[in-house]
C-alpha positions in Angstrom: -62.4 -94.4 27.7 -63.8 -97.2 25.7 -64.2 -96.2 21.6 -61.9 -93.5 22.3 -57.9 -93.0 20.8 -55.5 -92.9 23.5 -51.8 -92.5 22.6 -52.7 -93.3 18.8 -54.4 -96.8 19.9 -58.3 -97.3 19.9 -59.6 -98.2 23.4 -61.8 -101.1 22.6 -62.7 -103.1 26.3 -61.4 -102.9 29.6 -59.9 -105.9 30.7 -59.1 -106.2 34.4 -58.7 -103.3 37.0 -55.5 -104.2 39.1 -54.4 -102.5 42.1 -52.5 -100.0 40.9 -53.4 -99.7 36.6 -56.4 -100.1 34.5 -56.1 -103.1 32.2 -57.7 -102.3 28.3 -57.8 -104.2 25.1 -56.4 -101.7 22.4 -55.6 -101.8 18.5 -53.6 -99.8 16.5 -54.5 -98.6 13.6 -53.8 -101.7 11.5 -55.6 -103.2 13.7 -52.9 -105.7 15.7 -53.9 -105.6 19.2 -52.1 -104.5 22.2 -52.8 -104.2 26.1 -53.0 -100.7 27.6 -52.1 -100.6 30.9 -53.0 -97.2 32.5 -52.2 -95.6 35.9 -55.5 -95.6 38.2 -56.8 -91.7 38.0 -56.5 -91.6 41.5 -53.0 -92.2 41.8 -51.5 -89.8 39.2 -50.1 -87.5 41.8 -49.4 -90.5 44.2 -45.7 -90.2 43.8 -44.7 -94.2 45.0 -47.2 -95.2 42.5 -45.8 -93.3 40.0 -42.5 -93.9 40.6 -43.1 -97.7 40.8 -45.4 -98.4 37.6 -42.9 -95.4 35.7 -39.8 -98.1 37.2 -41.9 -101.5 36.3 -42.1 -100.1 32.5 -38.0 -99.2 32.1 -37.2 -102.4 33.6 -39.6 -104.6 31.3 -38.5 -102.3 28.1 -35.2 -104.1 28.5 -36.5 -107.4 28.3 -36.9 -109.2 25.2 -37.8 -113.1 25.3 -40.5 -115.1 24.4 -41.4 -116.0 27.9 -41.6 -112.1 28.8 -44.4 -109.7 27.9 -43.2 -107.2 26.3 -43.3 -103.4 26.8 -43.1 -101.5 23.2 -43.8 -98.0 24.8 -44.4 -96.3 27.6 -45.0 -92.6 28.7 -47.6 -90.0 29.4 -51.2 -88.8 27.2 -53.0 -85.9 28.5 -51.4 -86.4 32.4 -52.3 -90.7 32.8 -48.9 -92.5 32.7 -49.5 -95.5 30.6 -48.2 -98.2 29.0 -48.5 -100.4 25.6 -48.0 -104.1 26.5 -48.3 -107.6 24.3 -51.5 -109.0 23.9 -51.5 -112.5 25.4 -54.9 -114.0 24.6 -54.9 -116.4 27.6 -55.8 -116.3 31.1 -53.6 -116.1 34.1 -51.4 -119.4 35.6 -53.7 -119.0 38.4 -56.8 -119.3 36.8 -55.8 -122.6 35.1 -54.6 -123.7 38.8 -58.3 -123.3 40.1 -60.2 -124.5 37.4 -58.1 -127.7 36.9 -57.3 -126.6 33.1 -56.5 -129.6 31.6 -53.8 -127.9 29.2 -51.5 -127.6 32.5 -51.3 -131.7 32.8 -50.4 -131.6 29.3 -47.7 -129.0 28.9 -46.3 -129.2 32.5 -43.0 -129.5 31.3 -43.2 -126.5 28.4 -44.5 -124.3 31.0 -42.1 -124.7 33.7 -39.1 -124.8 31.1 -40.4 -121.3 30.0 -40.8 -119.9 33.4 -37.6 -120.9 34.3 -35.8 -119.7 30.8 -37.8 -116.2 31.6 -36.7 -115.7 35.1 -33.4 -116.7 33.6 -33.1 -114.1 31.3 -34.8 -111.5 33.9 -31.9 -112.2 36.3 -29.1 -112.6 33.3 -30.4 -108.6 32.3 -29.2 -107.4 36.0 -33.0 -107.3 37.9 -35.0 -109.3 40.0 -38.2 -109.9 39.7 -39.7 -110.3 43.4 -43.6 -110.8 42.5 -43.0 -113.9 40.9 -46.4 -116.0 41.7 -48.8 -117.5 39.4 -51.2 -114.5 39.1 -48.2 -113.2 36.9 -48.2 -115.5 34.7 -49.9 -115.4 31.7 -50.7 -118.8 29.5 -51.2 -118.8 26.0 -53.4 -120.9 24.4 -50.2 -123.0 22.8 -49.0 -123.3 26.5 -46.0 -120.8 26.4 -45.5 -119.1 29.9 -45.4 -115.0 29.8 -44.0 -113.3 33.1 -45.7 -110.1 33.7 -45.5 -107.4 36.1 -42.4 -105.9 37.1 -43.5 -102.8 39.8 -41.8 -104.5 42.6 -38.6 -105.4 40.8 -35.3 -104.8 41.9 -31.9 -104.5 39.8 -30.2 -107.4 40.6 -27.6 -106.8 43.9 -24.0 -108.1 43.5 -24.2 -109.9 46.7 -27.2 -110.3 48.9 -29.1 -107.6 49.8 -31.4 -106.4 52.6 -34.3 -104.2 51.9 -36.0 -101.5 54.3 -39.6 -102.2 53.3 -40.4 -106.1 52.4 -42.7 -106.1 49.4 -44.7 -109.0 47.7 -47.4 -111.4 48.4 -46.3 -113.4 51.7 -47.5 -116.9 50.6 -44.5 -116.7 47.5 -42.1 -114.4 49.6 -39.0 -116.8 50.2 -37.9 -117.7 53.9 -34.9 -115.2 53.9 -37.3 -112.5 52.6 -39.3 -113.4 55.9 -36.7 -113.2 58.3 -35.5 -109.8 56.6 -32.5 -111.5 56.2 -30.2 -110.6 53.0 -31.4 -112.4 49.7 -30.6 -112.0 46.0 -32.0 -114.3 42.5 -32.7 -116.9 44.6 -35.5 -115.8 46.4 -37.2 -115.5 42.6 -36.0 -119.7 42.5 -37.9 -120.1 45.8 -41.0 -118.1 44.2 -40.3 -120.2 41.2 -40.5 -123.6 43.2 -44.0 -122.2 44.9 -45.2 -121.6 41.8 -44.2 -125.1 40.2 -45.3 -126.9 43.0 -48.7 -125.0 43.1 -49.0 -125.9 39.2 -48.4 -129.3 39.4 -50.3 -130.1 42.6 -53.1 -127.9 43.0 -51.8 -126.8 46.1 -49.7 -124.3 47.6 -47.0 -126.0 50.2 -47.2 -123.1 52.1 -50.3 -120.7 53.3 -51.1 -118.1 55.0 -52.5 -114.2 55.2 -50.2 -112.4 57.2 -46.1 -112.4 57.3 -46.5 -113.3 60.9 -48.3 -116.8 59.6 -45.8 -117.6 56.9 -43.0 -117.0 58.8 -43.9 -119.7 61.9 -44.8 -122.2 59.4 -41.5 -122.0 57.5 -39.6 -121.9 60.9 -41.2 -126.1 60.5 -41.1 -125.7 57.1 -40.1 -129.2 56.9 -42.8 -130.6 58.2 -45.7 -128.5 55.9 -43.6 -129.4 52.6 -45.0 -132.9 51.4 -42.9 -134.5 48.2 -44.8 -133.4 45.0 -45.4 -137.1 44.3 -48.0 -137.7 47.5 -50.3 -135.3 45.6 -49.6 -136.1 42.0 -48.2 -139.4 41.1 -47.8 -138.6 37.7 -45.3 -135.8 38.2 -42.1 -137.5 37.5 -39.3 -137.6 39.7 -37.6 -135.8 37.9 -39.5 -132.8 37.8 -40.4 -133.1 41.5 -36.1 -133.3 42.4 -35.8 -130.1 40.9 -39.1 -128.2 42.4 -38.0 -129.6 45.8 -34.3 -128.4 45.3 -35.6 -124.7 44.4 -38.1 -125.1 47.6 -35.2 -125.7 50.0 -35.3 -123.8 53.1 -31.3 -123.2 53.6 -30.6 -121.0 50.5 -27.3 -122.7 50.5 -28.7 -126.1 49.1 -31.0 -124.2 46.9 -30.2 -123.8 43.0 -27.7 -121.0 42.8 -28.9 -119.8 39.3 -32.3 -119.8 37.0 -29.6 -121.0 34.5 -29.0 -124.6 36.0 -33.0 -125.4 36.7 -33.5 -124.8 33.1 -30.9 -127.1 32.6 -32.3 -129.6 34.9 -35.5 -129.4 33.6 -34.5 -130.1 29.9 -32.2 -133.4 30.7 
């Protein structure tokens, strides 16, 4: 595909090949560049994979904030379902986490503010996001936080919900999701409070492959969770009161809303 026009946009490098799309760099024809995410040939007559990337697109359409790629079309060309995302010329959160990017130290409190104000707005437009981990989170080179990926989301339940089939990485799946017990937003605050936590300290508080190995580690989840602080001294406390509220095992005692972490985070 590369030098080629695709959906009136110029195919100039393939970025990334994820699981389920094809990742390109792409201009228009002033030049402005956009991502192109594109369906993986061998799943255009996969209908769950349709379905799902086809769903990720409508529900990232309707979100508009600066912490949020945005979508600005999506469709088919010549039978590939595809996609016209913002460029974010940055890597992933994760790939700051493992090489120790020094920008995190520094912006630690812009980033989580605009991961927080992002999920915030997510849940405020009636979804969840349910993949909410560092890998989809994309870090521009002024430090502003843009949540990506939205194939697993889920339009946001009026009470909480059980699902059939649990989806999402187990290591930032919150304990109710485990259990298959009934969640709602604040199973994206849990996720949230992973991913804060794994920012700030390098580390993940919880690990493992397999459902089976999360779950019996949050059954003592209390004993695996170690204050931010015993890691990083510098994190303030706080920053750390609020991770550790959103990482609370009872949902209960956890944040009840995106809304009030942003808050917390900004007094």
């Amino acid at each position: 595909m590369l030098g080629t026009t695709f959906a009136n946009y110029t195919v100039v490098e393939r970025i990334n090949r994820g699981g389920m799309a094809d990742i390109y760099l792409a201009t228009d024809r002033h030049g402005a560049k956009f991502v192109l995410r594109v369906l993986l040939p061998e799943l255009r007559f996969h209908w769950t994979s349709i379905r799902r990337f086809r769903w990720g697109c409508e529900v990232e359409s309707q979100l508009h904030h600066p912490n949020i790629v945005q979508c600005f079309e999506h469709g088919k060309f010549h039978g590939s379902r595809f996609a016209i995302l913002e460029y974010v010329d940055g890597p992933n959160l994760k790939e700051c986490i493992l090489r120790s990017d020094p920008l995190l130290a520094k912006n630690r409190l812009k980033l989580l503010t605009g991961m927080a104000a992002g999920l915030a707005h997510i849940h405020e437009r009636g979804f969840l996001h349910l993949d909410f981990k560092p890998e989809n989170v994309l870090v521009t080179r002024s430090a502003d936080a843009k949540i990506c990926d939205f194939d697993l989301a889920i339009e946001r339940p009026d009470e909480p919900k059980r699902v059939a089939k649990l989806s999402g990485t187990p290591a930032y799946l919150a304990p109710e999701q485990i259990m298959r017990q009934p969640f709602d937003e604040r199973a994206d605050i849990f996720a949230f409070g992973l991913a804060a936590y794994e920012m700030l300290t390098g580390k993940k508080p919880v690990t493992g492959d397999t459902i089976q190995e999360v779950a019996r580690k949050y059954s003592e989840f209390d004993q695996h969770l170690r204050p931010l602080r015993t890691h990083q001294t510098d994190v303030s406390h706080s920053i750390e009161h609020v991770i550790l509220k959103c990482l609370e095992r009872d949902v209960t005692r956890r944040y009840p809303s995106m809304g009030l972490v942003v808050r917390d985070l900004q007094t």
